[in-house]
C-alpha positions as CSV (number, residue, x, y, z in Angstrom):
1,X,-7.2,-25.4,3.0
2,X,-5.4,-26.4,0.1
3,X,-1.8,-24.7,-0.5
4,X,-3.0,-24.1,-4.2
5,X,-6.3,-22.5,-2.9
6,X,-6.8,-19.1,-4.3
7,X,-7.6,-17.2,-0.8
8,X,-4.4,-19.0,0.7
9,X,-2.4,-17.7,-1.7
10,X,-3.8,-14.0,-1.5
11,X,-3.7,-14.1,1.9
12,X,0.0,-15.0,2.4
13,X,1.1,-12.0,-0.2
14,X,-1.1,-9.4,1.0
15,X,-0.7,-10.2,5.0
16,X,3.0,-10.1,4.5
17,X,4.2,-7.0,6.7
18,X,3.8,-3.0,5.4
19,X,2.6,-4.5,2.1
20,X,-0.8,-3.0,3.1
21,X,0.2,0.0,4.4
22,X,2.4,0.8,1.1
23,X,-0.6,0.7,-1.0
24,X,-2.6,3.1,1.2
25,X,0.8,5.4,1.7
26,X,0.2,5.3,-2.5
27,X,-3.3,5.8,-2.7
28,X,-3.2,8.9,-0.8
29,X,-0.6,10.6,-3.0
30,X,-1.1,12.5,-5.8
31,X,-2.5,10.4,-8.8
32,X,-2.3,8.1,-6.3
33,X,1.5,8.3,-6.7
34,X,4.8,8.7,-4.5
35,X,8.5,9.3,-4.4
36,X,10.5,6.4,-3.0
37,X,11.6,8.6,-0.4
38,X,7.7,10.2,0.2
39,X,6.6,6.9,0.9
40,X,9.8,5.9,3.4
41,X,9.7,9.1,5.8
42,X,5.3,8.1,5.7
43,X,6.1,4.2,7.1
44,X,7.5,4.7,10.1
45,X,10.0,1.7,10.8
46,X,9.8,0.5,7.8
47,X,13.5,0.3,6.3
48,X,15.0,1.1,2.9
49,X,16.1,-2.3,2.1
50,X,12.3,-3.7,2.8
51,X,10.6,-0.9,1.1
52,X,12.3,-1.6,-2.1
53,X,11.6,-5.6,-1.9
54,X,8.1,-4.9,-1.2
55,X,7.7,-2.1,-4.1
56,X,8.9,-4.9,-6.7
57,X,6.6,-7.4,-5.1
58,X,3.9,-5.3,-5.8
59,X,5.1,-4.3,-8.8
60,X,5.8,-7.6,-9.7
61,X,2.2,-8.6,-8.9
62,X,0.7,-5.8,-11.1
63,X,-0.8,-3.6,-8.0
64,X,1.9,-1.0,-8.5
65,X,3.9,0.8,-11.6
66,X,7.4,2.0,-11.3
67,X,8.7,5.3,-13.2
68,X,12.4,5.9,-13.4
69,X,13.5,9.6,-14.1
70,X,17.2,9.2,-14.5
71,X,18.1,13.0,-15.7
72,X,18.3,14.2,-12.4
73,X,20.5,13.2,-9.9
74,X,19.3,11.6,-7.5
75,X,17.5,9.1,-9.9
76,X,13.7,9.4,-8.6
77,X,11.4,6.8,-8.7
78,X,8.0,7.6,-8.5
79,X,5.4,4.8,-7.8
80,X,1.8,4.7,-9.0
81,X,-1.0,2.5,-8.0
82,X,-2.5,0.4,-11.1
83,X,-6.4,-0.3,-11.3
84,X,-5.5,-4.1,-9.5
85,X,-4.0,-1.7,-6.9
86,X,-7.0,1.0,-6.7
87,X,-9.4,-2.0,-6.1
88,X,-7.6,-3.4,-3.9
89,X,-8.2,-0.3,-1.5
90,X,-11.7,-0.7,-1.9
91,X,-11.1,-3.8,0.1
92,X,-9.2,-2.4,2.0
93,X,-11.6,0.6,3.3
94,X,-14.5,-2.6,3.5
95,X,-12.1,-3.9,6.6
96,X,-12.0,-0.5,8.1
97,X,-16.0,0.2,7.5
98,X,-16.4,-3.4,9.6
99,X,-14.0,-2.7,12.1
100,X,-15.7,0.3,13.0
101,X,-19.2,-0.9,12.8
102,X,-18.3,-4.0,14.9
103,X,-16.5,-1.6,17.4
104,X,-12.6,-2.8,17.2
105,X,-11.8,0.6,18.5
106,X,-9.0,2.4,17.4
107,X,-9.0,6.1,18.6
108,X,-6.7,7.5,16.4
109,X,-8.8,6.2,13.6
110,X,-12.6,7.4,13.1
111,X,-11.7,8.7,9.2
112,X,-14.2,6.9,7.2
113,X,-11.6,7.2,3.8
114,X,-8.3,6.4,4.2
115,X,-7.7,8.8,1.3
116,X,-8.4,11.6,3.7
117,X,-6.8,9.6,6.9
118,X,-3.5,12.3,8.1
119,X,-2.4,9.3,10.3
């Protein structure tokens, strides 16, 4: 596969680590939005420093919009998934629909919508 190849390049930013996880931590939100700090006590492990990177990768790459409200302290920054980011989880529940049918078992996980997923 060629390093310019369109899948390559998909697949390296989206397999990177939690960036999968942040989007479906968004997409169950609210209007598919969350708090910096709503989405950091939801990714277990994950740590302050990465979250941020990976919030202004996404933003960067259009899956994710960032609102400042600076007339409160704490500043809050609230995070909102953008159409890219919304269709993006319809891949993303594809995966899960053929990981179940093709029995990769997870028993934690028999939620057919990650939407409704508590996990």
């Amino acid at each position: 596969m060629q390093e310019g190849c369109t899948v390559n390049l998909t697949v390296k930013y989206i397999a990177r680590k939690w960036t999968l996880l942040i989007l479906l931590e968004l997409y169950k939100g609210e209007g598919h939005t969350r708090r910096f700090s709503e989405l950091k006590s939801c990714l277990f492990g994950i740590t302050q420093k990465v979250l941020s990177a990976r919030l202004r990768e996404l933003e960067k790459e259009g899956l994710v919009k960032n609102r400042v409200d600076s007339t409160s302290f704490p500043v809050k920054s609230e995070y909102t998934l953008t159409q890219s980011g919304l269709e993006i989880i319809d891949i993303v529940k594809d995966m899960k629909r053929w990981a179940l049918r093709w029995k990769i078992t997870n028993i934690k996980c028999g939620c057919q919508d990650c939407n409704q997923c508590v996990l």
